[in-house]
C-alpha positions as CSV (number, residue, x, y, z in Angstrom):
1,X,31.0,-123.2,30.7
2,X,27.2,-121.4,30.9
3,X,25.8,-121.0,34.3
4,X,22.4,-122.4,34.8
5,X,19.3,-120.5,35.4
6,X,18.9,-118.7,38.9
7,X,17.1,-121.3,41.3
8,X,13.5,-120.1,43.1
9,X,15.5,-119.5,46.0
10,X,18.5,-117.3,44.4
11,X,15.7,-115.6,42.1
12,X,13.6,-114.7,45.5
13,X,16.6,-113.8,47.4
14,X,17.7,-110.8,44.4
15,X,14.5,-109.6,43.5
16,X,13.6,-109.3,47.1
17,X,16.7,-107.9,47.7
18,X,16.6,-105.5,44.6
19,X,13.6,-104.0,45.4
20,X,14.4,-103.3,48.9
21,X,17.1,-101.4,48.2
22,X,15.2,-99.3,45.4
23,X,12.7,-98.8,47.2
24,X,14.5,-97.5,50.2
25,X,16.3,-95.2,48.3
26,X,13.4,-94.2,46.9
27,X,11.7,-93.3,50.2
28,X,14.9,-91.5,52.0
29,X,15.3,-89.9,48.9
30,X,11.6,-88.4,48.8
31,X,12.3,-87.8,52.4
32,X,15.4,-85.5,52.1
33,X,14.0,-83.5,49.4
34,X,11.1,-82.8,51.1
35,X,13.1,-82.0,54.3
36,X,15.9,-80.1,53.7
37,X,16.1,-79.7,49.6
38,X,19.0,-82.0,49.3
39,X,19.3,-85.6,47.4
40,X,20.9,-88.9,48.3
41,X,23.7,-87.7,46.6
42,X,24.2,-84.0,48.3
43,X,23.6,-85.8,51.9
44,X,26.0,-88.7,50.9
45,X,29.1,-86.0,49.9
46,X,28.2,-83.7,52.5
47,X,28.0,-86.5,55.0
48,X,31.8,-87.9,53.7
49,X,33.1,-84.3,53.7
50,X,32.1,-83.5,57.0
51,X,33.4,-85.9,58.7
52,X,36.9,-85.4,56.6
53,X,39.7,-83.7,58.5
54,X,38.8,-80.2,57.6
55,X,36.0,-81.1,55.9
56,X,38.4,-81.6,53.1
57,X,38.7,-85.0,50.4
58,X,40.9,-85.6,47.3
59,X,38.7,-85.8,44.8
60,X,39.6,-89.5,43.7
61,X,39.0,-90.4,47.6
62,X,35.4,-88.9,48.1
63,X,34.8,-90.7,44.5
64,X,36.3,-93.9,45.8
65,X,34.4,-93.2,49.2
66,X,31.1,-92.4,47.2
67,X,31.3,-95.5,45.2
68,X,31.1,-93.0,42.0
69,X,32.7,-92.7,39.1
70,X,35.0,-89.6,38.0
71,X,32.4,-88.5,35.6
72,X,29.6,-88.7,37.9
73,X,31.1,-87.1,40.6
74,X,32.2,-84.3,38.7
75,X,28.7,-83.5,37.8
76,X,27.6,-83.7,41.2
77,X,30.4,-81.4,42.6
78,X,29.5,-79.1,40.2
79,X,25.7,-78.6,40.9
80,X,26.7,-78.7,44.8
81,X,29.3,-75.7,43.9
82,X,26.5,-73.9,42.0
83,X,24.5,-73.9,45.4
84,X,27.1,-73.1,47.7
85,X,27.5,-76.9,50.0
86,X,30.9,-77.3,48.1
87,X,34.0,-75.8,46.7
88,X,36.7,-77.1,44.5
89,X,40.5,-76.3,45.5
90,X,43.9,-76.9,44.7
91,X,45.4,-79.3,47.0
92,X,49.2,-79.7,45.8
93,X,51.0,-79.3,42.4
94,X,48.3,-81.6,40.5
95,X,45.3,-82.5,43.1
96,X,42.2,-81.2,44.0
97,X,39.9,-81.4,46.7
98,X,36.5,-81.3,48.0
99,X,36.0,-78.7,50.7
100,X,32.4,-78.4,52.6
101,X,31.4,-75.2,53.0
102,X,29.7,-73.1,56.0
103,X,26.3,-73.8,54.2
104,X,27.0,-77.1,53.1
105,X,27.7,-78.1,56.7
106,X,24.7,-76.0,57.8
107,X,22.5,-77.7,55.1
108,X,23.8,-81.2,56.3
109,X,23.3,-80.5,60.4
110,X,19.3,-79.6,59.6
111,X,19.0,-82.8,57.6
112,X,20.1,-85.2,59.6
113,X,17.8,-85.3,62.3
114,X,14.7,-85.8,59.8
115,X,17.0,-88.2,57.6
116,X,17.8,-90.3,60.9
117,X,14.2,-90.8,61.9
118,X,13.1,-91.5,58.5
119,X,15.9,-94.3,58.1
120,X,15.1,-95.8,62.0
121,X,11.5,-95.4,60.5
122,X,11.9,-97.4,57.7
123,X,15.0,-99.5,58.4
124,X,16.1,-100.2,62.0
125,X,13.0,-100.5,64.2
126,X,11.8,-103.2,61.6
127,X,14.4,-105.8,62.4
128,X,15.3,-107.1,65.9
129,X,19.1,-106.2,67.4
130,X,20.1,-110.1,66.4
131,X,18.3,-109.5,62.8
132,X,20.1,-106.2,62.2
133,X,23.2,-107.8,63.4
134,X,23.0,-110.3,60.7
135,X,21.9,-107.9,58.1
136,X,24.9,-105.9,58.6
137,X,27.5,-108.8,58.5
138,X,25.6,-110.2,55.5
139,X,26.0,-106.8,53.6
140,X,29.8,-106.2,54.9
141,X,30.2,-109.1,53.4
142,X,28.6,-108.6,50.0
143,X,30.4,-105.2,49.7
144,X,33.4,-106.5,50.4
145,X,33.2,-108.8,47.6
146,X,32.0,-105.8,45.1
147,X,35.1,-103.8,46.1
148,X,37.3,-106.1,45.4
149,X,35.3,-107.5,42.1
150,X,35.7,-103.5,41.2
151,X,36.6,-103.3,37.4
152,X,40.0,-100.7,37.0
153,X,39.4,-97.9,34.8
C-alpha cells in the first residue's frame, strides 16, 4: 500500500525541522573551527573519549556511540591520529580501542568553553525551561525510534 503525500503540517514540521538541524550544525561547526581548529566530528570523539574510563572506547562502541559507521569512523580516527588527539591500541586478542591522548584532551578542555557559549547562544537561551523540556522529550523520543529502526550491517 503507497503512503499519501506529506500533509502541510507534516511537510512544515520536517523542513522546519531539517533545516534547523543543518543549520545548527553549520554554525557550531564554523564555531569550533574558528575556536579551537577542531570539527564536529573531532569535539564529538574527543568528547565520548574523555569521558570513557581512561579515556579509552572499543572501537565498535565509540562508532555505536558516534552514530557512525565503521568506515567513517575509521577515516576520522585516522586524521585525529595524524594530529595527535588520538591513538589506536590493542585492547585484547582481536579488539582495538580509541585512547585520547594528552593533546587530545588538551585540545578538547580549550574548546569547550567557546563551544558551550556558542550552543547556549544559539540553542538554549532561545527556548523557555518548559520549551526546552519538551524539545528534549520530543527528540529522546525520535532517537529512540531511529536506534531501534537502525538497519544491521
Amino acid at each position: 500500500m503507497e503512503q499519501p503525500e506529506l500533509t502541510e503540517r507534516e511537510l512544515r514540521a520536517w523542513r522546519t525541522s531539517y533545516q534547523m538541524l543543518e543549520l545548527l550544525r553549520s554554525r557550531i561547526e564554523q564555531q569550533l573551527l574558528a575556536d579551537s581548529g577542531l570539527s564536529n566530528a573531532d569535539y564529538t570523539v574527543l568528547a565520548l573519549l574523555s569521558e570513557a574510563p581512561n579515556g579509552r572506547m572499543r572501537l565498535y562502541e565509540l562508532g555505536r556511540a558516534a552514530g557512525w559507521e565503521k568506515s567513517r569512523l575509521h577515516h576520522q580516527l585516522t586524521r585525529m591520529s595524524t594530529r595527535g588527539l588520538v591513538t589506536r591500541e590493542r585492547c585484547g586478542s582481536r579488539g582495538r580501542e580509541a585512547v585520547i591522548t594528552p593533546k587530545g584532551l588538551t585540545a578538547l578542555k580549550d574548546a569547550v568553553p567557546g563551544h558551550a557559549r556558542e550552543v547556549r547562544r544559539l540553542f538554549i537561551d532561545r527556548l523557555t525551561p518548559e520549551e526546552l523540556d519538551r524539545f528534549g522529550d520530543i527528540a529522546a523520543k525520535l532517537l529512540d525510534s531511529l536506534r531501534a529502526d537502525r538497519p544491521t550491517p
